[in-house]
N, C-alpha and C positions, 0 to 999 in steps of 0.2 A: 189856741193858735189860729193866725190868720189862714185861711185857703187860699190858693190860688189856683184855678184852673185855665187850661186855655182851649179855645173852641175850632173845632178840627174845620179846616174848610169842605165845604160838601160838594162842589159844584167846579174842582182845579184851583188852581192860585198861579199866581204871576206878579208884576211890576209893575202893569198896568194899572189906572185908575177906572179904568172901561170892565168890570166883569167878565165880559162878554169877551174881551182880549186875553184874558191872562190864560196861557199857553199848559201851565205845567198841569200832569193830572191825566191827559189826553182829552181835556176840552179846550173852548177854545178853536181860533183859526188854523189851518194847516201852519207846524211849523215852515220856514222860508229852509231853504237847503242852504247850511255851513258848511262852512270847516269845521269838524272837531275831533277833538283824540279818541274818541271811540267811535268806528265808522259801523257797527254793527245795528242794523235798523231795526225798530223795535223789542228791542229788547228789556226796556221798561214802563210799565203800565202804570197806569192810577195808583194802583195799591204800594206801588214804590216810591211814591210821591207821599201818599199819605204814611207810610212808615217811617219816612225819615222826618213825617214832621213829629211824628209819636215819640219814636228815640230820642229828637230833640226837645222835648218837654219833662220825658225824666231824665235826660242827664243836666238840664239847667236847672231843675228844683221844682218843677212844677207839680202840686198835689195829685193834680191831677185833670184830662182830656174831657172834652163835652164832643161826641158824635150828633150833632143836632141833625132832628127831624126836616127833612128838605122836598116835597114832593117831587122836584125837577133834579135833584141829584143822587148822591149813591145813596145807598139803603144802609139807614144808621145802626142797624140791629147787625147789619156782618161787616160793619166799619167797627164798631164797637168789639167784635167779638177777637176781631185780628188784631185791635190794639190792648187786649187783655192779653193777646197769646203773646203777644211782642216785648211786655214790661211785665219787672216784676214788682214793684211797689204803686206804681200808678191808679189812683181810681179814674175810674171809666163809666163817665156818664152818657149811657144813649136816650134819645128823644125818641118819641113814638107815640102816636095817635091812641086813643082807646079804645078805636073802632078799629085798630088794623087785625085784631083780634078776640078770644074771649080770655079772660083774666086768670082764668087755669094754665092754657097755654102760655100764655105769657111770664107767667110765675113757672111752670116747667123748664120753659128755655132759661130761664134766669136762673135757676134753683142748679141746672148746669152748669151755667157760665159760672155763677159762685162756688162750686166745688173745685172747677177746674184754674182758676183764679185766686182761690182763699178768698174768697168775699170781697171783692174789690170794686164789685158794679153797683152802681145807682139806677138811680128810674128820674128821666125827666116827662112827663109828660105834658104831651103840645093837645092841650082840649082846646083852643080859645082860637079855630086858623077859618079860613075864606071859606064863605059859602059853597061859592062855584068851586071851590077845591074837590071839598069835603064829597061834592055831588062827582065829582068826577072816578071819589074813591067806593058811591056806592053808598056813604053815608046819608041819610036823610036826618038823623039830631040836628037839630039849628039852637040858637041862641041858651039860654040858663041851663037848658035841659039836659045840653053837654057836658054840664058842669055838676048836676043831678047823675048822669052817667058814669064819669070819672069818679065820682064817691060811691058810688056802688060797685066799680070795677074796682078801688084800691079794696073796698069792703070785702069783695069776694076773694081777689088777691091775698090778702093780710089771713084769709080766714082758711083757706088751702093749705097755706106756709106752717109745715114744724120746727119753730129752731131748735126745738130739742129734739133730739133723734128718736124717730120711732119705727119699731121694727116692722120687717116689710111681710105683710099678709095677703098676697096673689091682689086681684082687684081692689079690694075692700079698702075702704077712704078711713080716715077716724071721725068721723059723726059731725062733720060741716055741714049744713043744710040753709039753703038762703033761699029768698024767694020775694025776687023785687021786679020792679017794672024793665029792665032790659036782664037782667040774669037768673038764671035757676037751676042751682046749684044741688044736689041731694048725696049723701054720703061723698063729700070728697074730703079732701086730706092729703099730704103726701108722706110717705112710707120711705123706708127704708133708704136709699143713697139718697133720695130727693130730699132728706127729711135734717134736721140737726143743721142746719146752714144759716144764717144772717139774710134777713131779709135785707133788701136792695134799697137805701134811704132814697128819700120821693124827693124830687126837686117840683116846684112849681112854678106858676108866674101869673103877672096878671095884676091890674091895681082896680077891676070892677068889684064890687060887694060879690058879687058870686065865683071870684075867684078868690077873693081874701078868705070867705068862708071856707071854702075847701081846703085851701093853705091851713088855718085854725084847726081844722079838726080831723086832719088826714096830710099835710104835708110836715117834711122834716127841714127841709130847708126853702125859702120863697125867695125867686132873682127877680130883681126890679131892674128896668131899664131906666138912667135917670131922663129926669126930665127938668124942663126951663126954669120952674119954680123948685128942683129938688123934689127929694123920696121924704123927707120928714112926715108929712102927714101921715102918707100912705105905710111906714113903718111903724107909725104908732098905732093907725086901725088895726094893722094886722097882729100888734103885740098884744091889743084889749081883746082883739074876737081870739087869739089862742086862750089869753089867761082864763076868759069865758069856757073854754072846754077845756080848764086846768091841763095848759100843755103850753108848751115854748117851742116857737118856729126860729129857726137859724137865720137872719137876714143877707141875703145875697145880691151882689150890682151885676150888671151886664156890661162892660166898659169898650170898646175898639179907643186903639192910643196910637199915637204915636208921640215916641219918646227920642231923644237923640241927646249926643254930647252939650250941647247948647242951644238954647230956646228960640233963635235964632235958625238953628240948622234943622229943628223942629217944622218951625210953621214953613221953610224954603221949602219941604219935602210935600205940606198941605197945599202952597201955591202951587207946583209943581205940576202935582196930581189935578189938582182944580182948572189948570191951565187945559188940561191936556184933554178934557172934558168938552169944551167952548161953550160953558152954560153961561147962563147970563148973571150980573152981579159978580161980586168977588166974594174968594170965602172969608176975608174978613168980614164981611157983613155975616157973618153965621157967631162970631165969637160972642161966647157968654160971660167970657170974664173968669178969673181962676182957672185957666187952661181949658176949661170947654169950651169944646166947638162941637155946633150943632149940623155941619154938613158930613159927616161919617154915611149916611144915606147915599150920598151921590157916589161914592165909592164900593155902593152893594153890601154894604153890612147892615143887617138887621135894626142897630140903635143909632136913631140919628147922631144921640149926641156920645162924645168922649173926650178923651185928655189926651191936648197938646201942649208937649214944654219940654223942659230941657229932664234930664232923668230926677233929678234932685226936685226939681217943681212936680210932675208927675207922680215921684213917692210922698211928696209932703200930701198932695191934693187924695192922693190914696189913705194918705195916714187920715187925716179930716173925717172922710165915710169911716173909717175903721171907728174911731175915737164916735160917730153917733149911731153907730151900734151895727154897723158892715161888715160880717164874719167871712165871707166868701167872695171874692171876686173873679169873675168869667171875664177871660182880657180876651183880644182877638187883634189882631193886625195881618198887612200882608205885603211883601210875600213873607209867606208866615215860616220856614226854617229860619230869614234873617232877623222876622221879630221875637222868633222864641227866644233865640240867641243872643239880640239884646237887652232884652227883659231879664231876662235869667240871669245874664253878668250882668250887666248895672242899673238894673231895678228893683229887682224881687226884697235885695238884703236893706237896701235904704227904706224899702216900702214898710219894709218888718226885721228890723235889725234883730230883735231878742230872738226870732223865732228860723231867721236866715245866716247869722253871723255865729262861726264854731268860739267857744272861750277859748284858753289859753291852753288849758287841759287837751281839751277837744285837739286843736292844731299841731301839738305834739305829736301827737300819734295818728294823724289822719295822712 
């Protein structure tokens, strides 16, 4: 069955095409003083913002939420954790560095959230981000090494986790012992409640040779952002280096859309936004042809490029990635309660009729 998930905003959301404007969240410029039918000031924070985009992702169908890694916004490990507490079928994927911790703890907190969850969290991890970042968090790993690092942290990760339940013996680990260049591990394990749980499937990303490699031999599923020429290549590298470590990676896209009643009412809303910008050129000059558009970028989202069309263009161009081997799609729009909520009713079912549409059985008694 297809996936879909959608990607939480980190940093507020609004109507604006300016990042930097959109109001709801509590960032953003001072709201202006209205009129409104609730005059009671402050009474809703960020986390009421990001819950109502959560509730609106499973009640439109959505697999499930990606808390992405953002060093300037909220902190994706207690965005993630509020939107496990908020849903009960939804997986909940958070993003997070491998330096923000060491891979015991990491797998602790998660070995919770899984208990209290039934298993519903993922792991995405962000190894591949800005130097000057990375130094600002304290990190000194630069280039491939990060990627050396992340394979020794899912290693030691992977190597802590009992999914089968083992009983709890005061300190005492079950005979894990690792011993590599950033970790050193000696009796751990985990016992008792921590023990018997579902480990957290890895998401990854990255289309260099040392991120493919890691996808191959330590991720479960790998999101590509597309690009000008298409993901074909870089799908097929990554399906030869898994078969090479007799394993199978899940292929996943990164897509921002914008979808509407008519193709038409689609690109008015990318002029719209483009307008409101005053950059230079038009964003017809970004169109690639089959509803991509490569100016998603000037709008603050992560992937330059994504799908604009009418919603029936949109799910054909979706169906296409599926049909050469697309299992997972990460959509994003904004403002994102009004694009969960169009995506969910008139996209999701066209995108994946067999997997979105109830039979005749089903409809009876739903």
């Amino acid at each position: 069955m297809t996936e879909f998930v959608w990607r939480l905003p980190s940093r507020g959301d609004g109507r604006r095409a300016d990042p930097g404007l959109r109001g709801r969240g509590g960032f953003g410029p001072p709201a202006p003083p209205l009129e409104t039918t609730d005059v009671r000031a402050g009474r809703f924070g960020p986390f009421d913002d990001l819950a109502q985009i959560v509730d609106a992702a499973e009640l439109n169908g959505f697999d499930g939420v990606l808390a992405p890694y953002d060093p300037l916004g909220e902190e994706s490990w207690i965005v993630a954790a509020a939107a496990l507490r908020a849903t009960r079928y939804t997986r909940v994927t958070v993003e997070f560095q491998p330096a923000f911790g060491t891979p015991v703890y990491a797998a602790k907190i998660s070995a919770t959230l899984q208990r209290h969850s039934a298993g519903r969290l993922n792991w995405r991890l962000a190894v591949d981000t800005d130097d000057a970042e990375a130094r600002t968090r304290g990190d000194r790993v630069t280039g491939d090494e990060r990627y050396d690092r992340a394979a020794e942290f899912l290693t030691v990760a992977r190597g802590v986790w009992n999914e089968n339940e083992v009983g709890a013996a005061g300190f005492a680990g079950t005979g894990f012992d690792y011993a590599g260049r950033h970790y050193d591990v000696i009796d751990g394990g985990f016992r008792g409640i921590l023990s018997g749980l579902p480990f957290p499937a890895v998401h990854l990303s990255g289309t260099s040779s040392a991120a493919l490699a890691l996808s191959a031999a330590h991720g479960d599923v790998h999101l590509f952002a597309e690009q000008t020429a298409g993901i074909a290549a870089a799908v097929t590298e990554l399906g030869e280096r898994a078969a090479a470590e007799s394993r199978r990676v899940r292929v996943g896209l990164e897509l921002p859309i914008i979808a509407r009643e008519t193709e038409d009412e689609a690109w008015a809303r990318v002029h719209r936004q483009w307008d409101e910008l005053d950059r230079p050129g038009t964003a017809a000059d970004h169109a690639l042809g089959d509803g991509r558009w490569a100016g998603f970028d000037a709008f603050g989202y992560d992937q330059p490029i994504g799908l604009v069309g009418s919603y029936e263009q949109v799910a054909q161009q979706l169906s296409a990635y599926r049909a050469a081997g697309v299992q997972t799609f990460v959509l994003s729009g904004h403002p994102n309660i009004e694009e969960i909520h169009r995506a969910g009713e008139h996209l999701l079912f066209l995108a994946d009729p067999a997997g979105r549409t109830l039979t005749t059985g089903q409809e009876l008694i739903a």
